[in-house]
C-alpha positions as a printed Julia matrix, in Angstrom:
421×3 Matrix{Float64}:
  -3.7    51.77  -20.39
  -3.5    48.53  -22.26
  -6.24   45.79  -22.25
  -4.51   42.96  -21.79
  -2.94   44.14  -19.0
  -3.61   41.25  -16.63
  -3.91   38.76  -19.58
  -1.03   36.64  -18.54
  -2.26   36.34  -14.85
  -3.95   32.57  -14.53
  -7.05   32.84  -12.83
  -7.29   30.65  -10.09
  -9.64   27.34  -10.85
 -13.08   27.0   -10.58
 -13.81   23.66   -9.17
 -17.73   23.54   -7.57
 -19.5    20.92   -5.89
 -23.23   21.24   -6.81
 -24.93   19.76   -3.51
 -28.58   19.07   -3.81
 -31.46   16.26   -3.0
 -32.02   13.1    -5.03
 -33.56   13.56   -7.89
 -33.36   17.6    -7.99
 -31.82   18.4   -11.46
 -27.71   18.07  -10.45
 -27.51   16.07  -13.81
 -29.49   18.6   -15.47
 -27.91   21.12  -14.68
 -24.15   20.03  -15.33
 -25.85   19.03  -18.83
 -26.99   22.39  -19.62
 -23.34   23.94  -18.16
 -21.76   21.57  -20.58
 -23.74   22.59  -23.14
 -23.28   26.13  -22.07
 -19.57   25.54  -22.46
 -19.48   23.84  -25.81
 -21.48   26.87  -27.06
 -19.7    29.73  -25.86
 -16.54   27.8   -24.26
 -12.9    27.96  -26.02
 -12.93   26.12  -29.86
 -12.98   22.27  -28.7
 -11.15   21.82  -26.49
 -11.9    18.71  -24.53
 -14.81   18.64  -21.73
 -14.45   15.25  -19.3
 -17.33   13.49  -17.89
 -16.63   11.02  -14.99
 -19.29    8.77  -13.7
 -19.97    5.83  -12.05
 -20.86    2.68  -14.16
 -21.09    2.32  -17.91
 -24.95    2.64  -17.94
 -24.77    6.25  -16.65
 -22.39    6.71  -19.75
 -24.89    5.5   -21.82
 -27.91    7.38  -20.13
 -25.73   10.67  -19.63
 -24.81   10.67  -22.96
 -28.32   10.32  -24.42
 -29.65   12.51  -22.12
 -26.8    15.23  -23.5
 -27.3    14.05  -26.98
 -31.1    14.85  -26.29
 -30.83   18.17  -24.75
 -28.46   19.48  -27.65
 -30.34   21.52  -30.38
 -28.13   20.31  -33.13
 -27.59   16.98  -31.28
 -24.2    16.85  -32.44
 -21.5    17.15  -29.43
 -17.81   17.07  -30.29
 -15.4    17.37  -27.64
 -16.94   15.8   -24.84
 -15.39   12.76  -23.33
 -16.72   10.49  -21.37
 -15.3     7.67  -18.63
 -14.94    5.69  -15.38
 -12.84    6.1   -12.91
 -10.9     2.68  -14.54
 -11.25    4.46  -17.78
  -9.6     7.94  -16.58
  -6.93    6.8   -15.1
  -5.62    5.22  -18.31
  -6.03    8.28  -20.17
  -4.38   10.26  -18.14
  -1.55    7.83  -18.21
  -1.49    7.72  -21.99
  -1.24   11.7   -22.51
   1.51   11.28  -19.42
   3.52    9.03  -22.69
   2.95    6.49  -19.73
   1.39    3.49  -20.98
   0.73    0.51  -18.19
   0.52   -3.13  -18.75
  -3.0    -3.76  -16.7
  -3.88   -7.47  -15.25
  -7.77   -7.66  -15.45
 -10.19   -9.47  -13.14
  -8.68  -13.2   -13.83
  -5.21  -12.47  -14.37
  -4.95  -10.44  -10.79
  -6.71  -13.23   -9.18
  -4.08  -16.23  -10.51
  -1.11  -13.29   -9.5
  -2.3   -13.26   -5.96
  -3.19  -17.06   -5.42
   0.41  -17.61   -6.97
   2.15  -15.21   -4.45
  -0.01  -16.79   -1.69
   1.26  -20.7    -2.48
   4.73  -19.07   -3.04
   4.29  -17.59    0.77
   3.35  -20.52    2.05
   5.31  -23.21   -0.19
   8.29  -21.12    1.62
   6.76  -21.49    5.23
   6.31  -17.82    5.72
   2.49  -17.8     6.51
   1.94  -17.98   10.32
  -1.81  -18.03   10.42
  -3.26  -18.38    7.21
  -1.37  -21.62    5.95
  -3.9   -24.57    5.72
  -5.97  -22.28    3.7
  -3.99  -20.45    1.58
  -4.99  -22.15   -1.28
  -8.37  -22.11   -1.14
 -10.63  -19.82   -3.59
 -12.48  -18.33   -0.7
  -9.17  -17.01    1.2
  -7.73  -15.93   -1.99
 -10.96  -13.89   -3.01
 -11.04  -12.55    0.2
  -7.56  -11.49    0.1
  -7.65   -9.67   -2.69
 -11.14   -7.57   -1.15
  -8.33   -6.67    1.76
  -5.68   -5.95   -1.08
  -8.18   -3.38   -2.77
  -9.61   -1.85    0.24
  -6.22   -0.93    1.08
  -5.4     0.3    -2.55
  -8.47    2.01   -2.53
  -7.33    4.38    0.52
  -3.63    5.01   -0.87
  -1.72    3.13    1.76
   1.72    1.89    0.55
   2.51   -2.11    2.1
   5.38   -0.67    3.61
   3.06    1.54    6.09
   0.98   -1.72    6.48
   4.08   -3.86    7.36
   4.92   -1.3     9.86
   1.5    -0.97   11.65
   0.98   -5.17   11.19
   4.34   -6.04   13.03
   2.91   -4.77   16.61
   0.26   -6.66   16.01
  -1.08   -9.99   15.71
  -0.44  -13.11   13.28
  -3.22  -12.73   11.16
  -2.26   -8.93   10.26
   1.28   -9.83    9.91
   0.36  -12.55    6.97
  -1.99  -10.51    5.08
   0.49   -7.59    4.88
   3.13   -9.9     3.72
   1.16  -11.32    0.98
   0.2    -7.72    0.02
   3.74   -6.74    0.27
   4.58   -9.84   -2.11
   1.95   -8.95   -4.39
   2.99   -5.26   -4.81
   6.55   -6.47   -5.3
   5.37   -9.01   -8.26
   3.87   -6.71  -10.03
   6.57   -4.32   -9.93
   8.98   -6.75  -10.82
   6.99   -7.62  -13.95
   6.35   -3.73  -15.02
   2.08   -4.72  -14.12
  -0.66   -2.67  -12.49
  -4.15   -3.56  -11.4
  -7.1    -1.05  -11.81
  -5.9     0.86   -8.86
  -2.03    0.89   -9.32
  -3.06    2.37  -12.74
  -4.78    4.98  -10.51
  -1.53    5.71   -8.31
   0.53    6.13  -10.91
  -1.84    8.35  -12.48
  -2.56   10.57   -9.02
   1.61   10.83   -9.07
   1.57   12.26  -12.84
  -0.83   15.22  -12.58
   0.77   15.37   -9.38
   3.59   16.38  -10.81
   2.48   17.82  -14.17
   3.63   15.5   -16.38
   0.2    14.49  -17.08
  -0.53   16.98  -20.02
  -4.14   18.16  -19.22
  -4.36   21.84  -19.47
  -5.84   21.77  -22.87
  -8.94   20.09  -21.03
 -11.86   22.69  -20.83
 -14.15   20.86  -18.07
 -14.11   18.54  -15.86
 -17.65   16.7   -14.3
 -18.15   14.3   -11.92
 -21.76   13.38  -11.63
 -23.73   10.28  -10.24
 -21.41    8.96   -7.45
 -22.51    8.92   -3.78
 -19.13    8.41   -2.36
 -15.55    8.28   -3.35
 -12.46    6.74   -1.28
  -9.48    7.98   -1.07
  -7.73    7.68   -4.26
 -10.61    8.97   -6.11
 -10.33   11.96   -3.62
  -7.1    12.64   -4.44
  -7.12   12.46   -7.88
 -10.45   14.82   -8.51
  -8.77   17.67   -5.97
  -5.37   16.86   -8.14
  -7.09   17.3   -11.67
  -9.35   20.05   -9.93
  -6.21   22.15   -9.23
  -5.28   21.92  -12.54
  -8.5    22.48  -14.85
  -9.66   25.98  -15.1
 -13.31   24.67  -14.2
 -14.25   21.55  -12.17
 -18.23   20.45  -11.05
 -18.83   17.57   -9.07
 -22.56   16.88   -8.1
 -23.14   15.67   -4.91
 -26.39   14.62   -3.04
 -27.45   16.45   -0.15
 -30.23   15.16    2.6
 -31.33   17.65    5.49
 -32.95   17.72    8.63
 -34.11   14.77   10.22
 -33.26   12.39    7.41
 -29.57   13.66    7.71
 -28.06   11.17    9.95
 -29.46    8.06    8.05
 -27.71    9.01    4.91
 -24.21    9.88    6.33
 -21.73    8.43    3.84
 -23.49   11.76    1.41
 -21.9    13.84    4.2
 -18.72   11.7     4.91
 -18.24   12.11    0.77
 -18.58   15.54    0.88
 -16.39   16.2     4.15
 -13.54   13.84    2.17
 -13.31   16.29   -0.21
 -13.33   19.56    1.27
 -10.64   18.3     3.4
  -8.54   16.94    0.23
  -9.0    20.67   -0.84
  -9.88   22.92    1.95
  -8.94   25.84   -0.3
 -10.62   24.86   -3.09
 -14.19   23.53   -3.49
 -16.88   26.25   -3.18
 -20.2    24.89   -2.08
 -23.15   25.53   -4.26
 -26.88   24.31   -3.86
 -28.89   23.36   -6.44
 -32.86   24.24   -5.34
 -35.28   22.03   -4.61
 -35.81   19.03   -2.0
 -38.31   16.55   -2.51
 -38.67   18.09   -6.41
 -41.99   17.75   -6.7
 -42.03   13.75   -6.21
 -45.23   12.47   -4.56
 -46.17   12.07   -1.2
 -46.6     8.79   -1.06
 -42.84    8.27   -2.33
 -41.23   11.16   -0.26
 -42.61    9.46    2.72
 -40.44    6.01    1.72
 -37.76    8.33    1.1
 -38.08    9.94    4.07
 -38.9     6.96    6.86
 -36.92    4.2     4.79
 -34.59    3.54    7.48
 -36.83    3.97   10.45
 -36.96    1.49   12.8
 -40.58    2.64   14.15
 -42.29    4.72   11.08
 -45.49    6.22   11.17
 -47.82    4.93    8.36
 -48.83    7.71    5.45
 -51.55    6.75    2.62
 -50.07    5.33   -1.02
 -53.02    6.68   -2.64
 -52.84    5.41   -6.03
 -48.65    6.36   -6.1
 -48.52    2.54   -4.58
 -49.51   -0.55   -6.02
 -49.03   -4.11   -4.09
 -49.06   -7.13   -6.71
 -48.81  -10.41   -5.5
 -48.29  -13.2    -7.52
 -47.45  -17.66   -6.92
 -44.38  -17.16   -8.75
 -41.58  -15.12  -10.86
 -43.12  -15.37  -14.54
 -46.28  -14.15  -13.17
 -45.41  -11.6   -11.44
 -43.42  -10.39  -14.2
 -45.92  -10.82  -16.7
 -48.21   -8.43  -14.16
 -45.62   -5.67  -13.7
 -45.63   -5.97  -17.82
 -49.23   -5.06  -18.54
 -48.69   -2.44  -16.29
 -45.57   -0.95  -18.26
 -47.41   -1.56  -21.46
 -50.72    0.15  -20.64
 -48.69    3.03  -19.38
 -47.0     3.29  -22.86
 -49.96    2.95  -24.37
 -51.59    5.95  -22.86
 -48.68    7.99  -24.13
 -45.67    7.84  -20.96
 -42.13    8.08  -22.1
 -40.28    4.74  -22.32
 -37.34    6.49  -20.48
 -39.47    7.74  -17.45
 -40.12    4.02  -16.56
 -37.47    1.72  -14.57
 -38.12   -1.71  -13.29
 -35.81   -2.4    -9.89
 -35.24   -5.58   -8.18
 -33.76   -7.07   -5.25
 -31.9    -9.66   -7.2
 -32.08   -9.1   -10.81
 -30.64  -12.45  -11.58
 -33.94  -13.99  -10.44
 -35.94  -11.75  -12.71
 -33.64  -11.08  -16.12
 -35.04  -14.1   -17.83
 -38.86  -14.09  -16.93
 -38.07  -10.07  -17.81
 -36.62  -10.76  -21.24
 -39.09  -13.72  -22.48
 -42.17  -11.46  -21.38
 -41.08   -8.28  -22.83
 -40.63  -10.21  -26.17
 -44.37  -11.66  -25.74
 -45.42   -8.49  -24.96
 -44.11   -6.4   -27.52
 -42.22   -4.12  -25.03
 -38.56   -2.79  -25.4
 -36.66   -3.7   -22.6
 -33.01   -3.01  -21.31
 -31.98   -5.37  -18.92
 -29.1    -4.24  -17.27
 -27.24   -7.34  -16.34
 -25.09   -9.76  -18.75
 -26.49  -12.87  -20.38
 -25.33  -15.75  -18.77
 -22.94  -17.79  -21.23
 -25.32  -20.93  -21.48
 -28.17  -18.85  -22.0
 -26.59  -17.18  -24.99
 -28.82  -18.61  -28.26
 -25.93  -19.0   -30.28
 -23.72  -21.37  -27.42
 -27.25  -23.16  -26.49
 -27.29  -24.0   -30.0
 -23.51  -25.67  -29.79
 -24.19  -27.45  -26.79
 -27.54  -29.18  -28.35
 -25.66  -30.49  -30.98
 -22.54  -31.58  -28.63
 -25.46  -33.51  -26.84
 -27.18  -35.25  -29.8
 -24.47  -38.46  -29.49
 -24.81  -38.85  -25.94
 -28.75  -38.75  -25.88
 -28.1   -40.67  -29.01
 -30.03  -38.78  -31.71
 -33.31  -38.11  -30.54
 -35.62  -36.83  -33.74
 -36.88  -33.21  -31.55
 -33.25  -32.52  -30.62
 -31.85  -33.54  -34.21
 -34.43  -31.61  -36.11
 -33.83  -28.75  -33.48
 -30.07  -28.34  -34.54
 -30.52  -28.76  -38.55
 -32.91  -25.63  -38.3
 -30.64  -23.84  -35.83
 -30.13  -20.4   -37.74
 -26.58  -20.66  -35.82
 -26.12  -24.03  -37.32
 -25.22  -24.26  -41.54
 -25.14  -28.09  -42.02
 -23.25  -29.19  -44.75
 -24.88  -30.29  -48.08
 -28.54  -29.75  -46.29
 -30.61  -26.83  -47.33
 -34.05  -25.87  -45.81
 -36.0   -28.88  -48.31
 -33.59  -31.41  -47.48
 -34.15  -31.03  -43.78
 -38.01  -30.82  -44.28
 -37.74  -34.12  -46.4
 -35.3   -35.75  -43.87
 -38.07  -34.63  -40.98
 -40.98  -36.38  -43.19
C-alpha cells in the first residue's frame, strides 16, 4: 500500500482558544508554540501575531526575541487589527486609499453641514456643526462599523422610529456613500473589505503557517468575523483568552461574552483548551484585590508587606517616592522588566515621571506621547519666536544662542560667551 495514500486529503484546521487566568502563562505558552513551530514547522513560511496595541508588539516581540536560543526569528509577523487588515488587502492585489484620524473627522463634519445646508436634518440641525456633535457622531458611526451593520439595515430599523435615529442614520448613510464615491475607507471599511476577501478566497493566505491572537479581552463583531474567517483558512489558529471562575465569574463577564462571540462565529470550529493555573502563584495580598475588586461590601485581608500606602502634598513628590523605591529594587538585583508603574491618569504623572527618572538615573518607558510644546527641540523654536515680543531679555537671549537645536549664524561657542560677558 502506498504512503502517501491520504496525502492529498487537507486536514481540517486547527484553530484553539487557550482559556486561562490573568497572568497564568497564555503568552508564554503561544511563545514557546511559536517557537516550537519555527523549529520544526514547514521552511518559513509566515507565522502572524495579532495583538492589541503597539506596546504589546514591542513587549511580545522582545519577550520572543528573548526566549529564542539563537535570538534570531525570521518569519514571524507581527500587527494590529488596523495593521492586518491592510495586509490582507495588499496580498488580495487590493490596495485601499485610508482617511486617518483628521481626514475622517473633516469627511463627516462636511457631510453633516451638507445634510443640514440642504434642510434634511430634523433633530440635530442647530448643532450640526459643532465639534462635540460631530465627535460624537463619528463614536455612533464606529460603533456601528464595529458590529458589521450596513446603513441600509440602519435606515430601515431608524424609519419606525424617532427623529433623532432617523438623522444619525442619514448622516451615516451620507458618509458611507462619500467615501464610496471617492474610492476611501476608514480603519474599519478597510476591515470589511478585508472580512469579504478571505471570505471569498481571494485573499491569498494559505502560505501562512500560524496564526495568534494574544492580549485582547474582547473583540466586536468584525474582529469576530474576521479571526473565525482567517481561522477556517490557516491550518493552525491560537487565540488566548482570559478565563475567571467561581465567584469572581460574574464581575468579569465581557471575558465570557468574548469567548461566547466566538464560539458562536464558529460553533464548529474552536476547541477549548485550558492553560493550568489560577491565581499563578501571585500573592495573597494581590489575589485578594483581584478577587474583591468589584465588591461593593469586601471583607478586609492583611497587605503584609505585598502593600505599601505612600502619601505625598503633591505629584513630583510622590513620584520622586515611588522612584527610590524602583531604584532600590534595581539595586538589590530585580529585573527592570518585572517592574511597571500604573496610573489613573498618566498625563498627570508623564512629566514629574520623566524629569525624576533622569535625576535618578533610572530607565524609564513612558508609555504616552510627548506633548508637542513639551518637545525640546519645538520649546526651543518657540523661545526664540518669543525673544521680540518680551523684547530681548539677556536669560531668554543667552538661552536660545546655546540652544543645541539652535546654530546661529556667524556665532560659535566663544562668541556667545564673549557676547554674554
Amino acid at each position: 500500500m502506498p504512503t502517501d495514500l491520504f496525502a492529498d486529503i487537507p486536514l481540517p484546521p486547527d484553530a484553539l482558544l487557550w482559556v486561562g487566568g490573568a497572568g497564568c502563562g497564555k503568552t508564554q505558552a503561544v511563545i514557546d508554540d511559536i517557537l516550537e513551530r519555527r523549529r520544526f514547522g514547514s521552511g518559513f513560511r509566515p507565522i502572524w501575531v495579532l495583538l492589541a496595541s503597539s506596546a504589546q508588539v514591542v513587549s511580545f516581540r522582545q519577550r520572543l526575541l528573548d526566549t529564542s536560543r539563537d535570538g534570531v526569528l525570521f518569519g514571524v509577523e507581527f500587527f494590529t487589527f488596523a495593521d492586518l487588515y491592510l495586509h490582507v488587502l495588499d496580498r488580495a492585489e487590493d490596495p485601499q486609499h485610508l482617511i486617518h484620524a483628521t481626514a475622517r473627522t473633516h469627511v463627516l463634519r462636511r457631510v453633516i453641514e451638507q445634510l443640514n445646508a440642504e434642510g434634511r436634518l430634523e433633530l440635530f440641525g442647530p448643532i450640526a456643526g459643532t465639534p462635540g456633535f460631530v465627535s460624537w457622531g463619528w463614536r455612533l458611526v464606529s460603533e456601528l462599523k464595529q458590529e458589521l451593520v450596513p446603513p441600509e439595515t440602519y435606515r430601515k430599523v431608524a424609519a419606525s422610529l424617532g427623529a433623532k435615529d432617523r438623522d444619525l442614520a442619514l448622516i451615516y448613510d451620507a458618509y458611507q456613500w462619500f467615501l464610496r464615491d471617492r474610492n476611501l475607507v476608514d480603519s474599519h471599511g478597510a476591515g470589511w473589505l478585508a472580512l469579504e476577501h478571505v471570505r471569498k478566497g481571494s485573499a491569498r493566505i494559505d502560505d501562512v503557517q500560524m496564526l495568534v491572537a494574544d492580549g485582547f479581552d474582547q473583540f466586536n463583531r468584525l474582529h469576530v468575523e474576521l479571526l473565525t474567517a482567517l481561522a477556517r483558512r490557516i491550518s493552525r489558529t491560537v487565540v488566548t483568552l482570559t478565563q475567571v471562575g467561581g465567584a469572581r465569574a460574574p464581575r468579569f463577564r465581557r471575558f465570557v461574552e468574548t469567548r461566547q462571540r466566538l464560539m458562536d462565529a464558529g460553533p464548529d470550529l474552536w476547541q477549548v483548551e485550558t492553560v493550568p493555573g489560577d491565581g499563578c502563584g501571585r500573592a495573597k495580598p494581590l489575589q485578594h484585590l483581584i478577587d474583591t475588586v468589584f465588591d461593593l461590601s469586601p471583607h478586609q485581608a492583611s497587605a503584609g508587606d505585598a502593600v505599601e500606602l505612600i502619601e505625598a502634598p503633591d505629584v513630583e513628590r510622590e513620584v520622586s517616592a515611588v522612584l527610590r523605591r524602583v531604584k532600590r529594587r534595581l539595586l538589590d538585583g530585580t529585573p527592570p522588566d518585572t517592574i511597571a508603574i500604573v496610573a489613573r491618569d498618566l498625563s498627570a504623572y508623564a512629566g514629574a515621571l520623566r524629569a525624576t527618572a533622569r535625576a535618578y538615573g533610572v530607565t524609564l518607558v513612558v508609555r504616552q506621547e510627548l506633548p508637542l510644546r513639551e518637545n525640546p527641540a519645538l520649546a526651543a523654536l518657540l523661545s526664540l519666536i518669543d525673544l521680540a515680543a518680551l523684547d530681548f531679555p539677556r536669560r531668554n537671549v543667552l538661552d536660545v544662542l546655546r540652544s543645541p537645536y539652535l546654530a546661529p549664524p556667524h556665532l560659535d561657542e566663544a562668541a556667545v560667551a564673549a557676547l554674554a560677558e
